[in-house]
C-alpha positions in Angstrom: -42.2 -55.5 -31.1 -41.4 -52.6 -33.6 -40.8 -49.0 -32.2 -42.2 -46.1 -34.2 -41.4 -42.6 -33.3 -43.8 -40.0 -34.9 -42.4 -36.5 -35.7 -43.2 -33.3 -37.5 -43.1 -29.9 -36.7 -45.7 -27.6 -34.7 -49.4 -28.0 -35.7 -48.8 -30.4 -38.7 -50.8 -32.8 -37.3 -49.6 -35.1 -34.6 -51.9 -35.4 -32.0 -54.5 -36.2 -35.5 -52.2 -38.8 -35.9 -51.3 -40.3 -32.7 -55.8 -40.5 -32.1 -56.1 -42.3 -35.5 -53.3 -44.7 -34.4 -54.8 -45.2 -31.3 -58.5 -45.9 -33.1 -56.6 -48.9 -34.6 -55.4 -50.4 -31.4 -51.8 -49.5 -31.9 -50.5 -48.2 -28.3 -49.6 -44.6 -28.3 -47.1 -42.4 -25.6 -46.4 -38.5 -26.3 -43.7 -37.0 -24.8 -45.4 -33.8 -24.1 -47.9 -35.5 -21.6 -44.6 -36.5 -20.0 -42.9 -33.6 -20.4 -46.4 -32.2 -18.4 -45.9 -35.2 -16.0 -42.1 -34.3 -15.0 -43.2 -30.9 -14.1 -45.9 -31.5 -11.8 -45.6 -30.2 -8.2 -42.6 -32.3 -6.0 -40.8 -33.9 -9.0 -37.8 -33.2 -8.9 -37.7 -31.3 -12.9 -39.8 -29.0 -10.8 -37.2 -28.4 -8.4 -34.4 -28.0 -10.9 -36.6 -25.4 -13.0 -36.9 -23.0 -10.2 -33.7 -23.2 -9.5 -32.3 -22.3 -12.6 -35.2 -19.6 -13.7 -36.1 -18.7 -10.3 -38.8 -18.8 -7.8 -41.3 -16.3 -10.0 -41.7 -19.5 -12.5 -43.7 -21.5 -9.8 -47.9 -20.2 -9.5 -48.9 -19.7 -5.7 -50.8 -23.6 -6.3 -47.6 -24.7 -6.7 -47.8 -25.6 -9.9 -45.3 -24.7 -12.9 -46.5 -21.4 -14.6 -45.7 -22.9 -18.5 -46.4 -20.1 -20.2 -44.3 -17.6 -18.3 -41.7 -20.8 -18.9 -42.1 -21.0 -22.8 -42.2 -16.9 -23.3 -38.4 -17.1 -21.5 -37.0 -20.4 -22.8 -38.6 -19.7 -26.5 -36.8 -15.8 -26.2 -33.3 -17.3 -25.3 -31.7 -20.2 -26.6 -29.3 -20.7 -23.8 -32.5 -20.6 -21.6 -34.3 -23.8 -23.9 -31.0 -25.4 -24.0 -30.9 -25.5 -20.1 -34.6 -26.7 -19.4 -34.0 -29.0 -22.1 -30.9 -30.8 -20.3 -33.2 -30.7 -17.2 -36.3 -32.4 -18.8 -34.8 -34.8 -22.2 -33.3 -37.1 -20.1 -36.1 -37.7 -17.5 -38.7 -37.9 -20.3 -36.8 -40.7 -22.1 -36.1 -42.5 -18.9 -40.4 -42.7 -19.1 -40.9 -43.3 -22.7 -38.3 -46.3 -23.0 -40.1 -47.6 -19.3 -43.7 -47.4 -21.2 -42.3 -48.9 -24.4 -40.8 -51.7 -22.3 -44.2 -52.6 -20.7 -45.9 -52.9 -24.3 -42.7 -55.4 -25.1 -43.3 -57.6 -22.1 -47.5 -57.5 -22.9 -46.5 -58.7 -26.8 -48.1 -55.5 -28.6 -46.2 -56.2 -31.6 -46.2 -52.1 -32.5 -45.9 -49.0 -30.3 -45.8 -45.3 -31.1 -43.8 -42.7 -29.4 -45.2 -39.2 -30.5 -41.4 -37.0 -30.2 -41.6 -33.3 -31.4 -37.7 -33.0 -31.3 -37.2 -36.6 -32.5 -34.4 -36.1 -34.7 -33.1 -33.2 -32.5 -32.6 -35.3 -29.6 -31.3 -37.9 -32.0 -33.7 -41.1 -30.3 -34.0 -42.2 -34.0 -31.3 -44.9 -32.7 -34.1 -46.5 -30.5 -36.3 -46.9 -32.7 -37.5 -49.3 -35.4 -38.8 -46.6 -37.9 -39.9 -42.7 -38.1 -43.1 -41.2 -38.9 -43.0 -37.7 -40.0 -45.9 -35.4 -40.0 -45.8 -32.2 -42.0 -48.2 -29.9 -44.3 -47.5 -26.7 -46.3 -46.0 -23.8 -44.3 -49.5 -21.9 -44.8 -51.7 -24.4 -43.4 -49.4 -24.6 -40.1 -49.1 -20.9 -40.1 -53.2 -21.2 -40.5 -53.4 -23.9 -37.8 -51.4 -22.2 -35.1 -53.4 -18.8 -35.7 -56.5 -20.5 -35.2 -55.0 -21.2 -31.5 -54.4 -17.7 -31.2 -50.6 -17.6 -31.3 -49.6 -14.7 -32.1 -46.9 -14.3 -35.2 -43.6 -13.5 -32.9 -44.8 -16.7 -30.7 -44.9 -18.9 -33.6 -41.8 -18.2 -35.3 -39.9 -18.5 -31.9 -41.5 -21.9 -31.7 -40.5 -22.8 -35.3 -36.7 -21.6 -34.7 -36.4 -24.0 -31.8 -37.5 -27.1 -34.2 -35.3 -28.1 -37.1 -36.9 -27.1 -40.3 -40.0 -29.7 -41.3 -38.1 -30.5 -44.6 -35.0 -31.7 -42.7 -37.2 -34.0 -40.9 -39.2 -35.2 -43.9 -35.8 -36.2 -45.3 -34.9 -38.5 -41.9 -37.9 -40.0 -42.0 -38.8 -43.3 -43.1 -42.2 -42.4 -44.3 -44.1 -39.4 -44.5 -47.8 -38.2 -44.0 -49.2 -35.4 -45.5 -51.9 -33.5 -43.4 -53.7 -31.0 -46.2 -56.4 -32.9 -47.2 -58.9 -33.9 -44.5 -58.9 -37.0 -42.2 -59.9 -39.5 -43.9 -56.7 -39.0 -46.5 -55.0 -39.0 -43.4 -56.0 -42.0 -42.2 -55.3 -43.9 -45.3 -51.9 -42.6 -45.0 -51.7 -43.9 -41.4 -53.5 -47.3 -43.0 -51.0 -47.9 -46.0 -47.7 -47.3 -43.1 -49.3 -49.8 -40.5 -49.9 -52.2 -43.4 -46.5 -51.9 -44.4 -44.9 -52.4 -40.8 -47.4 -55.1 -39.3 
């Protein structure tokens, strides 16, 4: 079975990507549904968070207040360093257990959406890289339309290497300006290629 790990920086156009791979039967994990999983109330993530940013970080449900989360960790690198040593590790321990599964069912591909691919440097495990990117317009465009605000998205695009750094990693590249069906065809051509 061959590994793919899909990358690309903030609204470029994962998740797009990751549903047209699904559409074509290819099985799909993204570590930030894990990274929600980890989190969830009596995991033990959960216990290590509120003990390194306190009490305050936990909702009266019980359940992890993400925002409050992201406006401190995005603020202070030491801060997204420290979450990030808490949550990586257990996140891989679930990606590698899900990829394993598909190996033992004979899916000969499998997909693992990774924002901080490179960063975390799980290239090694993997067969090939997928990187997502567009213009820095349309993502600045994209993330607006979500209604981050300007000093939210340039904290979230300081804590990911720049998209060009990534494009250059990669093995092969798609290009999200045009609309979804030239997306797709780029998703086509690289399954074609690997299959």
């Amino acid at each position: 079975m061959k590994v793919l790990g899909l990358t690309g920086g903030i609204g470029m156009g994962k998740s797009a990507s990751a549903q047209l791979l699904r559409g074509r039967g290819v099985p799909v994990v993204d570590t930030d549904d894990l990274a929600r999983q980890v989190v969830e109330p009596g995991q033990p993530a959960l216990a290590e968070i509120v003990a390194a940013f306190g009490p305050q970080i936990v909702g009266p449900d019980g359940r992890l207040r993400r925002a409050e989360l992201a406006r401190r960790v995005f603020a202070d690198p030491a801060a997204r360093r420290r979450l990030e040593t808490i949550l990586h590790p257990r996140i891989r321990v679930l990606w590698r257990a899900q990829v394993e599964t598909w190996r033992a069912e004979g899916h000969p591909l499998a997909v693992v959406v990774i924002p901080l691919l490179f960063e975390t440097k799980a290239e090694a495990e993997l067969n090939a890289t997928i990187c997502v990117a567009c213009s820095a317009a349309t993502q600045q465009q994209r993330l607006r339309a979500r209604g981050w605000p300007p000093e939210q998205i340039e904290q979230r695009l300081q804590a990911q290497w720049p998209v060009e750094t990534k494009i250059a990693r990669a093995d092969y590249l798609v290009w999200t300006e045009a609309d979804l069906d030239v997306h797709a065809a780029q998703i086509e051509r690289i399954l074609r290629r690997l299959v």
